[in-house]
TORKE-423606 format. One record per residue (C-alpha): x, y, z; residue number from 0; residue in one letter. Coordinates in Angstrom, 2 decimals. Layout:
<sites>
+---------+---------+---------+-----+------+
!    east !   north !      up !  nr ! rest !
+---------+---------+---------+-----+------+
!       X !       Y !       Z ! NUM !    A !
...
+---------+---------+---------+-----+------+
</sites>
This chain:
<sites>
+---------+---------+---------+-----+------+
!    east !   north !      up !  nr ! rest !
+---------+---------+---------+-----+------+
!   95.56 !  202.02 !  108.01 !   0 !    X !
!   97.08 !  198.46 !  108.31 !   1 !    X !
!   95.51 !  195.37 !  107.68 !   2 !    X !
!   93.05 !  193.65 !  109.49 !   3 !    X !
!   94.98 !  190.31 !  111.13 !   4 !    X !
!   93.88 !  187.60 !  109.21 !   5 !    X !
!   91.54 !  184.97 !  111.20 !   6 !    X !
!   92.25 !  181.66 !  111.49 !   7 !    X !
!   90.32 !  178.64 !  110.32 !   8 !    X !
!   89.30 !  177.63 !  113.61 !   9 !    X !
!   88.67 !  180.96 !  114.26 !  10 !    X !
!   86.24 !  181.62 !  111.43 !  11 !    X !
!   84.19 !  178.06 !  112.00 !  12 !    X !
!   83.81 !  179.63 !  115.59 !  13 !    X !
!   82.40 !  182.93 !  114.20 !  14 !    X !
!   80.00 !  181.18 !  111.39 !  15 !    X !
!   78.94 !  178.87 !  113.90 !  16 !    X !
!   78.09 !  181.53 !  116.18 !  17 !    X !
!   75.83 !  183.64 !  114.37 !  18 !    X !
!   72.92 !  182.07 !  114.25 !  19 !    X !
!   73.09 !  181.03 !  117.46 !  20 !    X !
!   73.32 !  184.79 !  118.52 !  21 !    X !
!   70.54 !  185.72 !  116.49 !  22 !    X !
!   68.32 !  182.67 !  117.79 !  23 !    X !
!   68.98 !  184.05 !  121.52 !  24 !    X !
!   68.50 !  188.19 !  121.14 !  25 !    X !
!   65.32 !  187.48 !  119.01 !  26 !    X !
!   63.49 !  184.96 !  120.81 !  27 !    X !
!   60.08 !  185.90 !  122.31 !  28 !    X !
!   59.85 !  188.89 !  119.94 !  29 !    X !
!   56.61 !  189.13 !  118.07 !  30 !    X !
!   56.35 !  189.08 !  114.52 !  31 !    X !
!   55.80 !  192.83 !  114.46 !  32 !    X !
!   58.77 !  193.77 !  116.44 !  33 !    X !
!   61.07 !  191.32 !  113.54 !  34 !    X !
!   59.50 !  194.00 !  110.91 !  35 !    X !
!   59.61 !  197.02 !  112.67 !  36 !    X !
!   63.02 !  199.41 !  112.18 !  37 !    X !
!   63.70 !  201.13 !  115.18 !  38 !    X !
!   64.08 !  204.03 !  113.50 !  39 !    X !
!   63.62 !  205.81 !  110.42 !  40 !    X !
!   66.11 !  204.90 !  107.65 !  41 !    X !
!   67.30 !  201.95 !  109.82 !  42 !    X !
!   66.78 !  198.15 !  108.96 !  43 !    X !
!   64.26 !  195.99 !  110.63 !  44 !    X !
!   65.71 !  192.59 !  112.68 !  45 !    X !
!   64.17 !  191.17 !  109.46 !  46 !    X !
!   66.12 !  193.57 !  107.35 !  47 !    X !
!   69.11 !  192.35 !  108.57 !  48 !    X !
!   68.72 !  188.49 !  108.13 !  49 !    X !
!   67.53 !  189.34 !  104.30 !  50 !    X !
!   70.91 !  191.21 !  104.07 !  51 !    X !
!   72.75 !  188.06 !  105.92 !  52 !    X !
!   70.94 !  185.61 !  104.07 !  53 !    X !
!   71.94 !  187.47 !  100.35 !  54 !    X !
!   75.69 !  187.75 !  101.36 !  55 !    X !
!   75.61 !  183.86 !  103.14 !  56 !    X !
!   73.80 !  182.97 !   98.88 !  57 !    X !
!   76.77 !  185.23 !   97.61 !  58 !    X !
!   79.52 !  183.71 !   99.41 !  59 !    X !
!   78.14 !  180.46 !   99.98 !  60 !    X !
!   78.54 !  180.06 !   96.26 !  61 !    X !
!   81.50 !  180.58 !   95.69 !  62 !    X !
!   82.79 !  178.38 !   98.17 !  63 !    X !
!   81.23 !  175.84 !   96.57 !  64 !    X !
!   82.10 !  177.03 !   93.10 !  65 !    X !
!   85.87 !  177.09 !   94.42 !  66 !    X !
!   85.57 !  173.72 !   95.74 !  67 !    X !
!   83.84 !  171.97 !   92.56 !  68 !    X !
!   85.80 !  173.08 !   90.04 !  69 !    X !
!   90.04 !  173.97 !   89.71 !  70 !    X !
!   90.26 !  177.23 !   89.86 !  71 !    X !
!   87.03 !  178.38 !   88.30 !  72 !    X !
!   86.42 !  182.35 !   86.98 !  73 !    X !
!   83.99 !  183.79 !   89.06 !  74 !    X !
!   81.89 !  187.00 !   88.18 !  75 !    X !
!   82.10 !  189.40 !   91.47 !  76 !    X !
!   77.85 !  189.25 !   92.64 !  77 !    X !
!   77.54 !  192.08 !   95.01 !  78 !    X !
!   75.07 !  191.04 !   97.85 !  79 !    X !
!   72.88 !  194.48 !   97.55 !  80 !    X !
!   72.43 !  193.83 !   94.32 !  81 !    X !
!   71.56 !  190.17 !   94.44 !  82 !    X !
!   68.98 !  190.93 !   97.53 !  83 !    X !
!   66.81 !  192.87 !   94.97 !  84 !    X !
!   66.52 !  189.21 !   93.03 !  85 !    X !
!   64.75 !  187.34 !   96.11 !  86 !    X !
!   62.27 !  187.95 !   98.54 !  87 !    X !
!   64.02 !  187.85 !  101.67 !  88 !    X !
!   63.25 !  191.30 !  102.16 !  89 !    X !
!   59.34 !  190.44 !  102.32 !  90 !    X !
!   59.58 !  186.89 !  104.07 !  91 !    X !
!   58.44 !  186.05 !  107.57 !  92 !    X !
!   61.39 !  186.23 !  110.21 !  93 !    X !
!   61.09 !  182.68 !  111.68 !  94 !    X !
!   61.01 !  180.37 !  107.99 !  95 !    X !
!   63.67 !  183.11 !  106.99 !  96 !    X !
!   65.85 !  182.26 !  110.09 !  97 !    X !
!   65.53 !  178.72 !  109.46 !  98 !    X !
!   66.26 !  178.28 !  105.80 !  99 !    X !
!   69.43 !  181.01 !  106.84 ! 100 !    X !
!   70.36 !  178.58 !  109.83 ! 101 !    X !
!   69.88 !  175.47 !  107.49 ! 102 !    X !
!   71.83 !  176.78 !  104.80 ! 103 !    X !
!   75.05 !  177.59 !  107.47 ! 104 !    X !
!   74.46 !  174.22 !  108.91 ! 105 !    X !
!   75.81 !  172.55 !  105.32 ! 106 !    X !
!   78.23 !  175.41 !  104.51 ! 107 !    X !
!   79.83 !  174.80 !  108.06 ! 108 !    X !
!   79.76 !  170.99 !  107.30 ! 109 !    X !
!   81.18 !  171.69 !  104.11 ! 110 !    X !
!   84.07 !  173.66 !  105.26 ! 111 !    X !
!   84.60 !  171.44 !  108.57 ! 112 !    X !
!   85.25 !  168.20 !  106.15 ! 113 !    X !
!   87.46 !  170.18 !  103.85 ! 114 !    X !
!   91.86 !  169.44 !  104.64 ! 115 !    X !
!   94.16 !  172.22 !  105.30 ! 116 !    X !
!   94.78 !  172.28 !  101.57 ! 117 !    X !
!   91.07 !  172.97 !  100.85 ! 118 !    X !
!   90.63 !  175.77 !  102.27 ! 119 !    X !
!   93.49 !  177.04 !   99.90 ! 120 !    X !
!   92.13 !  176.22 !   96.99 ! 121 !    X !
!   91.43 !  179.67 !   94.44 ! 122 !    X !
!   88.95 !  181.04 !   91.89 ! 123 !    X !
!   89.61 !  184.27 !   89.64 ! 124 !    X !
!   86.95 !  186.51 !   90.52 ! 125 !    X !
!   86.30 !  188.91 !   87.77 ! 126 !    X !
!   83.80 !  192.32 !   87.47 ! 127 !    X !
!   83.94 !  195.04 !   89.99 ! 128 !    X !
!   88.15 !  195.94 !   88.98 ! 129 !    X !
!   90.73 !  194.05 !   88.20 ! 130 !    X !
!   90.32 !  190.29 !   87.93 ! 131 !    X !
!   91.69 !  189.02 !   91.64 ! 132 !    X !
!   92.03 !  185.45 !   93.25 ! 133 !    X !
!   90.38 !  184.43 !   96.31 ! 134 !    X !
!   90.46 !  181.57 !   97.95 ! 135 !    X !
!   88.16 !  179.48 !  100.04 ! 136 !    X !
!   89.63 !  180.88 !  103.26 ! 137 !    X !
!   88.78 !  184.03 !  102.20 ! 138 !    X !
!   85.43 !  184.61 !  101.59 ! 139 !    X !
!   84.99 !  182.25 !  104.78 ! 140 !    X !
!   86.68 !  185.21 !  106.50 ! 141 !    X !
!   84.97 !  187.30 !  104.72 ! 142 !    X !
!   81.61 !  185.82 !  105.81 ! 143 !    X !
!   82.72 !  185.83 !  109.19 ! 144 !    X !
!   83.74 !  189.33 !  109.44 ! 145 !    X !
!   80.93 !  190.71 !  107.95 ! 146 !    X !
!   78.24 !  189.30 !  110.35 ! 147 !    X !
!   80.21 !  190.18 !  113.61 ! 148 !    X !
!   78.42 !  193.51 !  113.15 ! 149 !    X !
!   75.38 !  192.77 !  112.04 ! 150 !    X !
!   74.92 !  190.38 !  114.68 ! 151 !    X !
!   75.69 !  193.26 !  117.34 ! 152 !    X !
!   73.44 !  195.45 !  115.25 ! 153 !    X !
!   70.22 !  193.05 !  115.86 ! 154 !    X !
!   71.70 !  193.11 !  119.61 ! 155 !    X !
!   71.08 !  196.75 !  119.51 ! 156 !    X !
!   67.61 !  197.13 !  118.04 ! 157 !    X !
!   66.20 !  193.83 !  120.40 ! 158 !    X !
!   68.10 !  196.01 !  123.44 ! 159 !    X !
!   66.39 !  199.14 !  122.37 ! 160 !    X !
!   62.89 !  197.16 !  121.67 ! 161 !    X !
!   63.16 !  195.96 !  125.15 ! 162 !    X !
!   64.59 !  199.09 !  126.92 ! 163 !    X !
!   61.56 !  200.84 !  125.00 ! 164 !    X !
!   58.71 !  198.26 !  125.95 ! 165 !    X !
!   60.00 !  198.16 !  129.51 ! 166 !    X !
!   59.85 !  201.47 !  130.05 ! 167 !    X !
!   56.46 !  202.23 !  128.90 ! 168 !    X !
!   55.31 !  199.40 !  130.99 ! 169 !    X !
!   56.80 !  201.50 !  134.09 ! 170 !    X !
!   54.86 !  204.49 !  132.55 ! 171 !    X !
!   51.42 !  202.80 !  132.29 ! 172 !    X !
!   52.12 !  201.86 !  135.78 ! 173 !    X !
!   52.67 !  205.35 !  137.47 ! 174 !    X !
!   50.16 !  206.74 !  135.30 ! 175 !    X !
!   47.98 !  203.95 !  136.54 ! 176 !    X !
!   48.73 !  204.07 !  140.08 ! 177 !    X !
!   48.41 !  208.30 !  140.17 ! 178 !    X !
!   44.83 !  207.71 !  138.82 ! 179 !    X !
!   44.16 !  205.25 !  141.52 ! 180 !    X !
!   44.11 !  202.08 !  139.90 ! 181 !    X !
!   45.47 !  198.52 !  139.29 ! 182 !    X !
!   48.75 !  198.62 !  136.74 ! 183 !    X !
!   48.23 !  196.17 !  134.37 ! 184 !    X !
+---------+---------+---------+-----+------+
</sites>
């Protein structure tokens, strides 16, 4: 399999900025209960989802800032599963959740808007999970970016289905409604 192209800078402020933007419009006017509810067994909740995108945006986040506040720092690998378990994201209210996600991408996004070409360069040794490796800022900005793309589609999906689903039992409490001889609602 080759690579994935890499994405540019421009590319990946596009994509950061985008996401909660994206989420904001597919999950406004849902109710609370639709946020918590999986749309199917074994699946994550809309609120599921922005616990998972808020522990990988913590993950990421800090090593950005790690990268950027110290020369070439040695970073232990934090898998975001594993770091989800540690907060409460999971059991949080979808709207405060959304906001303290979209507040924390508003100063990453600053952050990585003020940095110069050479910033976004700049490395840490990353240690635990294999071999020691070097990233740099670029890359777990791409990272980040990537990762959400789907994520974002999958909330897409489950408001679609929520609103496929709730549209067409509206028809069907209609026709059932009208065959009994009375008013839809």
């Amino acid at each position: 399999m080759s690579p994935r192209p890499a994405l540019t800078r421009e590319q990946v402020l596009t994509l950061l900025t985008e996401t909660p933007a994206r989420i904001a419009a597919s999950t406004n006017g849902l109710t609370a209960a639709q946020l918590q509810t999986s749309p199917e067994r074994d699946e994550w909740s809309i609120n599921d989802v922005l616990a998972h995108l808020r522990s990988c945006a913590d993950a990421r986040g800090e090593f950005t800032r790690a990268i950027l506040a110290e020369d070439t720092p040695t970073l232990r690998a934090v898998n975001p599963t594993t770091l989800i378990k540690q907060t409460d994201y999971p059991q949080l209210e979808f709207g405060p959740s959304f906001r303290s996600f979209t507040r924390q991408r508003a100063r990453l996004l600053m952050l990585l808007k003020s940095l110069p070409e050479k910033g976004w360069s700049r490395t840490a040794i990353v240690t635990g999970g294999g071999p020691a490796r070097e990233r740099t800022v670029l890359f777990y900005a791409q990272w980040l970016a990537r990762h959400e793309r789907p994520h974002v589609k999958q909330i897409e999906r489950i408001v679609s289905t929520m609103r496929s689903v709730t549209a067409h039992r509206g028809r069907d409490v209609g026709l059932v409604a009208r065959r009994v001889g009375q008013r839809p609602p």
